[in-house]
PDB file of the backbone (N, CA, C, O) and the ligand in Angstrom, with CONECT records:
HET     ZN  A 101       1
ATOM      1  N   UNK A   1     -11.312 107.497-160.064  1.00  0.00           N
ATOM      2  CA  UNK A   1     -12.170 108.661-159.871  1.00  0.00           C
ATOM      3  C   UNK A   1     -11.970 109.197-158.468  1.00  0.00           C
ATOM      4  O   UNK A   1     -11.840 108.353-157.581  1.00  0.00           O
ATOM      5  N   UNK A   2     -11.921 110.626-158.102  1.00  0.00           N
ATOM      6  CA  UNK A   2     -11.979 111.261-156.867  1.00  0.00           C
ATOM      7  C   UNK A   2     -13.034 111.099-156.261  1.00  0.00           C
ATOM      8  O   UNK A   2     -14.092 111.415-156.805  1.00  0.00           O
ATOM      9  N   UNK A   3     -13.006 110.552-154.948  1.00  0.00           N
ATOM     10  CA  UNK A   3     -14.212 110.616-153.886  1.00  0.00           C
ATOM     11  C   UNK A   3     -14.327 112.597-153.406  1.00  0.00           C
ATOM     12  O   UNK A   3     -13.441 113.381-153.067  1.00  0.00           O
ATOM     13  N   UNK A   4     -15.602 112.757-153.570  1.00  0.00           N
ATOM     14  CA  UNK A   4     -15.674 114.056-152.971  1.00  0.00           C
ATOM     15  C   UNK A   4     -16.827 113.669-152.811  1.00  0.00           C
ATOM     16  O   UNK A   4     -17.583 113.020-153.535  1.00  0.00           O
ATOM     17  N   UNK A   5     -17.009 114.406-151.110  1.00  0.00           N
ATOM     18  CA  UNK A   5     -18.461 114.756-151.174  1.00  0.00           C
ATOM     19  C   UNK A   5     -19.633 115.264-151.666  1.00  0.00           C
ATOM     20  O   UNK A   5     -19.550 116.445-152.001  1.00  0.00           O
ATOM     21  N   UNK A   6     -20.615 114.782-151.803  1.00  0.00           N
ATOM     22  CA  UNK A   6     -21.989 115.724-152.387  1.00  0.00           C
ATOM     23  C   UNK A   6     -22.334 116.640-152.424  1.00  0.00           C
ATOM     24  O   UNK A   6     -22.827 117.242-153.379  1.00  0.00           O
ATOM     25  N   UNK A   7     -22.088 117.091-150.989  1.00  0.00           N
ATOM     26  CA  UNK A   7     -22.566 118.837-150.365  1.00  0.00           C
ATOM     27  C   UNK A   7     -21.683 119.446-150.884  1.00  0.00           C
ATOM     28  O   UNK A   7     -21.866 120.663-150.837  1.00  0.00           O
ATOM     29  N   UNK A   8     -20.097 118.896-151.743  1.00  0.00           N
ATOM     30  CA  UNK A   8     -19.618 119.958-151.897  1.00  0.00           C
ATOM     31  C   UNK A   8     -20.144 120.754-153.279  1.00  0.00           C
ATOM     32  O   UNK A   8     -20.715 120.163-154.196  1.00  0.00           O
ATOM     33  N   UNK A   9     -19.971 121.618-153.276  1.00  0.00           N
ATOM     34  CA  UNK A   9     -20.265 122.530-154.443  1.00  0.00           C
ATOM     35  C   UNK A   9     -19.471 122.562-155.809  1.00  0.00           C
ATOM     36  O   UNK A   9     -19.867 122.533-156.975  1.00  0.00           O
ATOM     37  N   UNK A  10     -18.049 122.642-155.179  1.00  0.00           N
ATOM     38  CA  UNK A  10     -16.808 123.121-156.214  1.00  0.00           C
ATOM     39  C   UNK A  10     -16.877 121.634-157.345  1.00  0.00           C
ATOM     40  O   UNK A  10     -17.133 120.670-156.624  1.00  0.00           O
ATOM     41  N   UNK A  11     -16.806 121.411-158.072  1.00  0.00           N
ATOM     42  CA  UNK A  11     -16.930 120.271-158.765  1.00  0.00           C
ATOM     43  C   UNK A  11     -15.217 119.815-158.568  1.00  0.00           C
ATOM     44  O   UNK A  11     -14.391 120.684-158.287  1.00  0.00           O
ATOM     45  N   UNK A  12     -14.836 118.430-158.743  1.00  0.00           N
ATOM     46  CA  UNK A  12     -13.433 117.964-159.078  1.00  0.00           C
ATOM     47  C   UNK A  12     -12.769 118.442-159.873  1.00  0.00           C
ATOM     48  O   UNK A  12     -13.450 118.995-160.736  1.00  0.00           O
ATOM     49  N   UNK A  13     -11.211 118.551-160.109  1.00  0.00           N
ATOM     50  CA  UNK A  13     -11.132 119.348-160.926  1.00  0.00           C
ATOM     51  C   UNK A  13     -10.426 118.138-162.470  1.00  0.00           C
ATOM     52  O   UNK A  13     -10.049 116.970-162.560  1.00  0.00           O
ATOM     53  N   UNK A  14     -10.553 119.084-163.223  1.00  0.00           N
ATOM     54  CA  UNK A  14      -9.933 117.939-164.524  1.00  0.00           C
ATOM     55  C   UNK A  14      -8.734 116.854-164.199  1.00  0.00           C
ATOM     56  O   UNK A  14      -7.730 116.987-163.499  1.00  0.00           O
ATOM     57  N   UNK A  15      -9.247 115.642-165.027  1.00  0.00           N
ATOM     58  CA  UNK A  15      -8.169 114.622-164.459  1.00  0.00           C
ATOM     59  C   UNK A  15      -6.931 114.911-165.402  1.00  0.00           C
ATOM     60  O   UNK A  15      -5.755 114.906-165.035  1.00  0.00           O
ATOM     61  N   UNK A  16      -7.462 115.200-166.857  1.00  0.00           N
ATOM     62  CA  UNK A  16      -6.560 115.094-167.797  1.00  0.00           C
ATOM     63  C   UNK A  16      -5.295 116.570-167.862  1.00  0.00           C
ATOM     64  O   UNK A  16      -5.472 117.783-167.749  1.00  0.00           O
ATOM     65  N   UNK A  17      -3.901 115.640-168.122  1.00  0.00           N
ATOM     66  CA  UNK A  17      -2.801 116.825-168.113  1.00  0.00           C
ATOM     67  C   UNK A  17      -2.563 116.157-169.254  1.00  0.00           C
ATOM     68  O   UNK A  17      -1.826 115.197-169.030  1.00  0.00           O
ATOM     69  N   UNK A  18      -3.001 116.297-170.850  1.00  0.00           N
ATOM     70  CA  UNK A  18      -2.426 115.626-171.930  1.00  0.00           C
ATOM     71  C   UNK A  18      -2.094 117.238-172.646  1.00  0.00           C
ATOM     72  O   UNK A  18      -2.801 118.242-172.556  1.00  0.00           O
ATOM     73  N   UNK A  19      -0.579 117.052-173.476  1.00  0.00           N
ATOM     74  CA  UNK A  19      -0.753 117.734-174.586  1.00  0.00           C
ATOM     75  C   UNK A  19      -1.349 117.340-175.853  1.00  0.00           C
ATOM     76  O   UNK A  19      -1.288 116.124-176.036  1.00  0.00           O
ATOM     77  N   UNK A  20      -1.828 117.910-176.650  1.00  0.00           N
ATOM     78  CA  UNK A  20      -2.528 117.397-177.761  1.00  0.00           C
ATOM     79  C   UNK A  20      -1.423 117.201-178.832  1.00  0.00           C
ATOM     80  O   UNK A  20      -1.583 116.384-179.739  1.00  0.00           O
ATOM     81  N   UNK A  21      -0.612 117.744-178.752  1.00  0.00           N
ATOM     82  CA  UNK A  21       0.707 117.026-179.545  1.00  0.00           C
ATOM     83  C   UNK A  21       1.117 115.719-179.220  1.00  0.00           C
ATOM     84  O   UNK A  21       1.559 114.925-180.049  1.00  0.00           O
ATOM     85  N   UNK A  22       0.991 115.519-178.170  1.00  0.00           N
ATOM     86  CA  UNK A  22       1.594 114.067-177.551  1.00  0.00           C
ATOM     87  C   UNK A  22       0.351 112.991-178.593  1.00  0.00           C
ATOM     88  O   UNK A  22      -0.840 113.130-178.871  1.00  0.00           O
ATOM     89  N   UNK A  23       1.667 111.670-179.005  1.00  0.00           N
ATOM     90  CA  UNK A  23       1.145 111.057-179.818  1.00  0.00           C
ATOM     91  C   UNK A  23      -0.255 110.531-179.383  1.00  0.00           C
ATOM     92  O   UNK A  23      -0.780 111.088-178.419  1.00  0.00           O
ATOM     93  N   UNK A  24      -0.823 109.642-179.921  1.00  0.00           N
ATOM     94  CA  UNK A  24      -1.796 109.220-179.893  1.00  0.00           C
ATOM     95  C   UNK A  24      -1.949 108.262-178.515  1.00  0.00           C
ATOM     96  O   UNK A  24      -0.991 107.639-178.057  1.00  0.00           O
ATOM     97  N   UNK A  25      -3.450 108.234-177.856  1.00  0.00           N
ATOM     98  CA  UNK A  25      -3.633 107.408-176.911  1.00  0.00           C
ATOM     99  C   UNK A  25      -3.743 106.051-176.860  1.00  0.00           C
ATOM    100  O   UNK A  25      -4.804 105.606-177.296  1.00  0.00           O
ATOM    101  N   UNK A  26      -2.684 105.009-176.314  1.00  0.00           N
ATOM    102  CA  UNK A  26      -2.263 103.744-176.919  1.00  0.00           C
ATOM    103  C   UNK A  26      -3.661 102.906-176.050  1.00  0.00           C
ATOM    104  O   UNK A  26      -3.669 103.004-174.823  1.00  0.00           O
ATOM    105  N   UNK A  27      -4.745 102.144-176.710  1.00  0.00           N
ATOM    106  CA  UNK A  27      -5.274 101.252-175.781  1.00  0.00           C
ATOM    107  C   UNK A  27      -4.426 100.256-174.935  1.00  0.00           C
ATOM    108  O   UNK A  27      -4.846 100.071-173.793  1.00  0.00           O
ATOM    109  N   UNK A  28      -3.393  99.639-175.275  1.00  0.00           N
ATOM    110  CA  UNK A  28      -2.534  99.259-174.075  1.00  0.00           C
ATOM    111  C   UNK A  28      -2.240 100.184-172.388  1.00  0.00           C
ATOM    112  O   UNK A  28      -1.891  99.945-171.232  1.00  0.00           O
ATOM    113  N   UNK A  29      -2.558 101.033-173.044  1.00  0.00           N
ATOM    114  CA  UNK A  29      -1.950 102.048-171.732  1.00  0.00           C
ATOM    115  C   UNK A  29      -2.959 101.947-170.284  1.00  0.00           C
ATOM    116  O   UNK A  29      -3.147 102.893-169.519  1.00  0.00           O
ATOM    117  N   UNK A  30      -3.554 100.530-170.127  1.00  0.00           N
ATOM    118  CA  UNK A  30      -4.869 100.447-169.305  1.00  0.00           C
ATOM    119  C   UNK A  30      -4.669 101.104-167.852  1.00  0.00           C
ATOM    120  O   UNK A  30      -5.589 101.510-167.142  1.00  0.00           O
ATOM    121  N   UNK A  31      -3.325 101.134-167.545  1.00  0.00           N
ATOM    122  CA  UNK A  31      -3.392 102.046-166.130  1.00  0.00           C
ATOM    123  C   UNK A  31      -3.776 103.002-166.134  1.00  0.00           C
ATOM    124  O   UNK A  31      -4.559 103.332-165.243  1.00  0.00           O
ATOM    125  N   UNK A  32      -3.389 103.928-167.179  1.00  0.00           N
ATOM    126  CA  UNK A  32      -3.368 105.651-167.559  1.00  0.00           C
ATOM    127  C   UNK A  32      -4.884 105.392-168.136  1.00  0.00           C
ATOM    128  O   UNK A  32      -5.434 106.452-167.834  1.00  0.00           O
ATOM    129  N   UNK A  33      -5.932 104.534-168.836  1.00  0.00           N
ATOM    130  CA  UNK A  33      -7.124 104.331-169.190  1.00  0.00           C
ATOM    131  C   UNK A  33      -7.819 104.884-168.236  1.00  0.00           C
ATOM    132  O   UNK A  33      -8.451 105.939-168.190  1.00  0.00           O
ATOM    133  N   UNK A  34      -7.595 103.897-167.339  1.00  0.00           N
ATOM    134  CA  UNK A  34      -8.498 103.163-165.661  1.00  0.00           C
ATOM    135  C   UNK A  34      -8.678 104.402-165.059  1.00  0.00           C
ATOM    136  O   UNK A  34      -9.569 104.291-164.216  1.00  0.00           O
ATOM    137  N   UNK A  35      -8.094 105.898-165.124  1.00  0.00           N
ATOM    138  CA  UNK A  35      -8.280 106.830-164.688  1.00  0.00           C
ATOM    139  C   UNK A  35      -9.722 107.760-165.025  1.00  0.00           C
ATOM    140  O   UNK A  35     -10.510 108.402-164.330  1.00  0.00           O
ATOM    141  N   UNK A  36      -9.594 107.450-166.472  1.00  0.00           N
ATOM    142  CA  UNK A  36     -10.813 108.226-167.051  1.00  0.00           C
ATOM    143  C   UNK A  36     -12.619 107.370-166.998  1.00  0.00           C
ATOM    144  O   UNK A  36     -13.697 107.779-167.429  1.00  0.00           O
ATOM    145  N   UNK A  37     -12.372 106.518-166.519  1.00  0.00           N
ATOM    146  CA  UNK A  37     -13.248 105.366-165.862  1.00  0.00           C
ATOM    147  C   UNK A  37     -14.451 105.897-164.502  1.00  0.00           C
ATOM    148  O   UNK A  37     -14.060 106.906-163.914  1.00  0.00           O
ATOM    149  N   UNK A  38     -15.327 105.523-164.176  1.00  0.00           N
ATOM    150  CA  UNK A  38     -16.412 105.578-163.326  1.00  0.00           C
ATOM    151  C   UNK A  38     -16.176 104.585-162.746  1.00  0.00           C
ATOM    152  O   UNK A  38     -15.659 103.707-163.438  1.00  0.00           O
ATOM    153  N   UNK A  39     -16.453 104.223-161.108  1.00  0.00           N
ATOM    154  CA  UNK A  39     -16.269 103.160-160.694  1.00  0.00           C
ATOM    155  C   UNK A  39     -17.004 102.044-161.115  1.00  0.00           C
ATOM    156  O   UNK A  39     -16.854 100.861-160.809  1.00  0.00           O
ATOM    157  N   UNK A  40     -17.918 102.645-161.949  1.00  0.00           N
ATOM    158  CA  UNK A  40     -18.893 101.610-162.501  1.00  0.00           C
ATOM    159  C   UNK A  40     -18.616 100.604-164.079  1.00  0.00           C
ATOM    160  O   UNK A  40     -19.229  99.679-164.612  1.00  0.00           O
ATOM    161  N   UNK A  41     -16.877 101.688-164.535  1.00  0.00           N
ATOM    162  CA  UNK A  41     -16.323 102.003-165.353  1.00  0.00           C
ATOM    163  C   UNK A  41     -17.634 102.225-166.558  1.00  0.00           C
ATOM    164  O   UNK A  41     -18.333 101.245-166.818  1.00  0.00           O
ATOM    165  N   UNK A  42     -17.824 103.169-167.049  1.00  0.00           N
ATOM    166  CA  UNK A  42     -18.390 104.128-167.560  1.00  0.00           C
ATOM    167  C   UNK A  42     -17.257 105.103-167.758  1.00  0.00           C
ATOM    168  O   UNK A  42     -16.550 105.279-166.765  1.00  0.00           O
ATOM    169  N   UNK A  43     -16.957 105.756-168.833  1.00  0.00           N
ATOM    170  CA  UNK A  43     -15.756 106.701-169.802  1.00  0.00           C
ATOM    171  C   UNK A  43     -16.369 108.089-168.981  1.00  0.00           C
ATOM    172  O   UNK A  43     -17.559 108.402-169.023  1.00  0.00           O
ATOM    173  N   UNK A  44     -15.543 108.692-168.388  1.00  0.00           N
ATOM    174  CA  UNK A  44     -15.776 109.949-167.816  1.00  0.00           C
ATOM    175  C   UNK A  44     -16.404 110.990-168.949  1.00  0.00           C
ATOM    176  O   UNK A  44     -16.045 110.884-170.122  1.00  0.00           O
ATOM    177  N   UNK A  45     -17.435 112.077-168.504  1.00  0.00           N
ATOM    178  CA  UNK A  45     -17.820 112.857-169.739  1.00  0.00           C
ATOM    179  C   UNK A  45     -16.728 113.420-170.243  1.00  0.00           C
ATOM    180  O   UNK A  45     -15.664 113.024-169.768  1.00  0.00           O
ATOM    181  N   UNK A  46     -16.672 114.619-171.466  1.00  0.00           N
ATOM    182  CA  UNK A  46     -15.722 115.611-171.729  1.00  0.00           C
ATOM    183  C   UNK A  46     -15.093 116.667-170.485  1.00  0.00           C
ATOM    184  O   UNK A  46     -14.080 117.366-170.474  1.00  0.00           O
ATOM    185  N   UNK A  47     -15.933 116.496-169.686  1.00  0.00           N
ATOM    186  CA  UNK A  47     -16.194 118.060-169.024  1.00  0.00           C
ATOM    187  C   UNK A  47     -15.664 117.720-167.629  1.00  0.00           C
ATOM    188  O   UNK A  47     -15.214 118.502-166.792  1.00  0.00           O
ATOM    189  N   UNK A  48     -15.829 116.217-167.543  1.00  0.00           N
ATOM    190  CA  UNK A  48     -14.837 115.866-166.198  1.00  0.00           C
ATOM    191  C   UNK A  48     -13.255 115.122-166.445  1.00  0.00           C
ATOM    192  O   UNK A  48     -12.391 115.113-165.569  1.00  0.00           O
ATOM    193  N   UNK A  49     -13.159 114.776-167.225  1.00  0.00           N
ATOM    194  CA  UNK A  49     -11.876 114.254-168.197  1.00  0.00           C
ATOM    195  C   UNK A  49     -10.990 115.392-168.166  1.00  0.00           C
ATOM    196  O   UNK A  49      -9.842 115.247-167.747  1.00  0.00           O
ATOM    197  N   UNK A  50     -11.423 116.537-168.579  1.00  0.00           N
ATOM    198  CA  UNK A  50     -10.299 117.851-169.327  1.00  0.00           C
ATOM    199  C   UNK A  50     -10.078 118.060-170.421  1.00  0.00           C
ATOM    200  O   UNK A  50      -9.681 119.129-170.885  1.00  0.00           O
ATOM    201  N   UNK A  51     -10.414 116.573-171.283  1.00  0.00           N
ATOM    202  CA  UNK A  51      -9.762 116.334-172.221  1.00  0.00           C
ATOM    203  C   UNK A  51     -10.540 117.640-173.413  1.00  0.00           C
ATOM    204  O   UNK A  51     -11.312 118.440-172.885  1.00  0.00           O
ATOM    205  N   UNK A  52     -10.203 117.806-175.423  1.00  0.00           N
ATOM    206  CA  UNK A  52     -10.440 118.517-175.497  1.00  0.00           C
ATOM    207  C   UNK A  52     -11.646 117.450-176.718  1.00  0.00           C
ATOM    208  O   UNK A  52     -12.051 116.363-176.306  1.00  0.00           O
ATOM    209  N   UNK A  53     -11.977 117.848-177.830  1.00  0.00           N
ATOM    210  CA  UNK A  53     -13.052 117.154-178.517  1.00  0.00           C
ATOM    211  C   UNK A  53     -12.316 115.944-179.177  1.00  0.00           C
ATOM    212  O   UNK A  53     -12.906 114.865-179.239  1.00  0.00           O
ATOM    213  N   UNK A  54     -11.026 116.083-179.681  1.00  0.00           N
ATOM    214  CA  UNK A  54     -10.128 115.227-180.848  1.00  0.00           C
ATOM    215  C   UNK A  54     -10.028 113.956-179.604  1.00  0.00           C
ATOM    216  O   UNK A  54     -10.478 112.810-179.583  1.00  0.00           O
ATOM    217  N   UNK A  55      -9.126 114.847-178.492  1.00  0.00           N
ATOM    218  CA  UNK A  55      -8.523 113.923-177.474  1.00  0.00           C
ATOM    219  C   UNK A  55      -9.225 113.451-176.856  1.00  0.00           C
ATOM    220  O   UNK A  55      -8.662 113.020-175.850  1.00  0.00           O
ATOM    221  N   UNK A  56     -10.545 113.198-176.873  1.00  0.00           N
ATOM    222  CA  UNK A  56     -11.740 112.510-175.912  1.00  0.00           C
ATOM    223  C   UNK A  56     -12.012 111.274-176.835  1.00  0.00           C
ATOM    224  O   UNK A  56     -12.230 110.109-176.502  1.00  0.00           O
ATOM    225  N   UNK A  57     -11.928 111.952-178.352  1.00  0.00           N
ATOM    226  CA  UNK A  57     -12.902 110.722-178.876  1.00  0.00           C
ATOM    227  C   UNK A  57     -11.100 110.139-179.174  1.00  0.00           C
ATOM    228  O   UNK A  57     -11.337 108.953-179.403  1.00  0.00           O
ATOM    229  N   UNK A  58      -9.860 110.248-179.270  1.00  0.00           N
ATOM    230  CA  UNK A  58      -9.049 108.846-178.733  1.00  0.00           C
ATOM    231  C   UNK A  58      -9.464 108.594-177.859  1.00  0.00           C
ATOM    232  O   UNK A  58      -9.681 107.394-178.026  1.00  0.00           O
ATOM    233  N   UNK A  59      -9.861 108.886-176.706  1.00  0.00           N
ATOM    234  CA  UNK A  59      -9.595 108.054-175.484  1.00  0.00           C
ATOM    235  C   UNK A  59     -10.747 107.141-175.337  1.00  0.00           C
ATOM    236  O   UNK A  59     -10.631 106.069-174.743  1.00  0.00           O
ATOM    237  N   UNK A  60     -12.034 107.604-175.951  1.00  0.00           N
ATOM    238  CA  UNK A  60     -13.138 106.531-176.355  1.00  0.00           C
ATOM    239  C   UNK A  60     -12.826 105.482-177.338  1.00  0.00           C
ATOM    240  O   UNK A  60     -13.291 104.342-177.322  1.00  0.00           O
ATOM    241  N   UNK A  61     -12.093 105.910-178.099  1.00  0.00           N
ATOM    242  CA  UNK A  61     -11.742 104.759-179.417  1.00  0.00           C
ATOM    243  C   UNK A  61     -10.358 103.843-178.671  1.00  0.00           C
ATOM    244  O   UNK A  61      -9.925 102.870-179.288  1.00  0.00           O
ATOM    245  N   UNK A  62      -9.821 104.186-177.517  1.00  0.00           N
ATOM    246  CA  UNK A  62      -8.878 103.490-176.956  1.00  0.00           C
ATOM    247  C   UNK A  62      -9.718 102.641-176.149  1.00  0.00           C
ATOM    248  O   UNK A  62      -9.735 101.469-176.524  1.00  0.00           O
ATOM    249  N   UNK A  63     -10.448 102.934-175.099  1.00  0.00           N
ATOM    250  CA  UNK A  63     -10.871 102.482-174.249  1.00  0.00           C
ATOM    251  C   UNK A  63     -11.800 101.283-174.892  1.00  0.00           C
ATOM    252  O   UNK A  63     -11.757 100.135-174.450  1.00  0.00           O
ATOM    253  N   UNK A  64     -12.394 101.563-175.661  1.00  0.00           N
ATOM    254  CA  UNK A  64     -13.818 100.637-176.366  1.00  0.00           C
ATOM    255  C   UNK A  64     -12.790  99.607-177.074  1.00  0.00           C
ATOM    256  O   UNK A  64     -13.063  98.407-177.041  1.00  0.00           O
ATOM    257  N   UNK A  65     -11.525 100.090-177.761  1.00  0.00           N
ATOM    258  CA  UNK A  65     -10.916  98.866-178.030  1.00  0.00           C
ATOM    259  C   UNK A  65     -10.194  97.670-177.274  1.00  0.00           C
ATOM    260  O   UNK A  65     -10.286  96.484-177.590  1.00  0.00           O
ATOM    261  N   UNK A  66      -9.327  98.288-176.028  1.00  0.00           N
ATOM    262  CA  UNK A  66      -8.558  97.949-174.773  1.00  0.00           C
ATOM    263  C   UNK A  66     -10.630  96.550-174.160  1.00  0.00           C
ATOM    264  O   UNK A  66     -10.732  95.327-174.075  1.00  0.00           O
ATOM    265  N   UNK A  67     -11.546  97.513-173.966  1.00  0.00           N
ATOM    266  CA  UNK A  67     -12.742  96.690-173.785  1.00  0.00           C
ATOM    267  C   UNK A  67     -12.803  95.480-175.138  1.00  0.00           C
ATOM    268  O   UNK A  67     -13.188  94.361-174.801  1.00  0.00           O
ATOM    269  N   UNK A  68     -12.576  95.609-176.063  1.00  0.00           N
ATOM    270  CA  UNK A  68     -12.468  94.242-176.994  1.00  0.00           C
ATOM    271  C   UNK A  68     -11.752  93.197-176.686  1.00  0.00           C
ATOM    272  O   UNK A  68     -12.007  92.007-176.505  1.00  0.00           O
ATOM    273  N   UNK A  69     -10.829  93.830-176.658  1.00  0.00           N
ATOM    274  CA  UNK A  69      -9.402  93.132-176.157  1.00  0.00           C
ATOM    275  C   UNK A  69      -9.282  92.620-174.805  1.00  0.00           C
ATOM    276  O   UNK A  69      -8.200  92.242-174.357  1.00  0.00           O
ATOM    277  N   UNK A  70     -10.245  92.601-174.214  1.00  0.00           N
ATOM    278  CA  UNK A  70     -10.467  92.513-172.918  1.00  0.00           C
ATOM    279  C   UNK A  70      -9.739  92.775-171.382  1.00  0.00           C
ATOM    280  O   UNK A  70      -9.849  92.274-170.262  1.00  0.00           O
ATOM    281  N   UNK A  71      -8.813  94.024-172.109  1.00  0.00           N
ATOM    282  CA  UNK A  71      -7.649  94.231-171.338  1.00  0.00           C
ATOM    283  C   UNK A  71      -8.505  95.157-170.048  1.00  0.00           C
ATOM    284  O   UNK A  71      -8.029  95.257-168.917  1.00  0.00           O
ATOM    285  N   UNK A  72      -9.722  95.736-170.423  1.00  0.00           N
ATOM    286  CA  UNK A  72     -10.401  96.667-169.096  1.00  0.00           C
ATOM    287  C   UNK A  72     -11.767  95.942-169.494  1.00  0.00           C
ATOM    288  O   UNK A  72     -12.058  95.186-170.422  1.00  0.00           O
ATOM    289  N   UNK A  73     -12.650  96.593-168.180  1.00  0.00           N
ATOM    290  CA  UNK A  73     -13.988  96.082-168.047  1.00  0.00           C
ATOM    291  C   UNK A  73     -15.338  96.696-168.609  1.00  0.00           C
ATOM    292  O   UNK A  73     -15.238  97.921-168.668  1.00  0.00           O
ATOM    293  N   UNK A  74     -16.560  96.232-169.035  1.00  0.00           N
ATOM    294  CA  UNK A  74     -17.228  96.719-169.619  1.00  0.00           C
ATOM    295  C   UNK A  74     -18.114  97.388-168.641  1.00  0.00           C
ATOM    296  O   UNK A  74     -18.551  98.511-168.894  1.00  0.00           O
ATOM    297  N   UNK A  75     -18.410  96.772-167.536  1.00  0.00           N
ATOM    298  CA  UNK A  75     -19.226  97.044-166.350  1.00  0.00           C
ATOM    299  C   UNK A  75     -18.087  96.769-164.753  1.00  0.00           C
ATOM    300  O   UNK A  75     -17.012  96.202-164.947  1.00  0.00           O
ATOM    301  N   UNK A  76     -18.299  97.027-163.911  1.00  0.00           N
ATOM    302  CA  UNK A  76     -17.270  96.924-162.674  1.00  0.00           C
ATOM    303  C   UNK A  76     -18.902  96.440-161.864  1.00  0.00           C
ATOM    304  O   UNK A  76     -18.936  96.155-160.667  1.00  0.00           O
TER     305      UNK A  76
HETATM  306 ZN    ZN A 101      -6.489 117.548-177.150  1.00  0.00          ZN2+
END
């Protein structure tokens, strides 16, 4: 996640550069995961992600599985 200050106004800008053609989001992929993460790891909303409605809920159904699998964390 980007550190920005509080006072600032401009919000961060989207993390996600996915095409929606590009295959599906692999839960292995925990580096490229770890991005869409809160330091608290908490799944970034839609609206700070980039992502679009299809490509969010992979990256929730990746992430929550990669969390089974215990390959990422449930809490930080
Ligand atoms: Zn998409």
């Amino acid at each position: 996640m980007a550190e920005y200050s509080k006072s600032s106004r401009t919000p961060p800008p989207p993390i996600a550069t996915r095409n929606c053609d590009d295959p599906r989001i692999d839960y292995k992929e925990t580096v490229y995961l770890h991005k869409f993460l809160t330091p608290q790891a908490q799944i970034l909303s839609r609206k700070r992600s980039g992502f679009c409605t299809q490509c969010q809920r992979q990256l929730k159904e990746a992430i929550k599985r990669a969390r089974h699998m215990a390959l990422m964390p449930f809490v930080n």
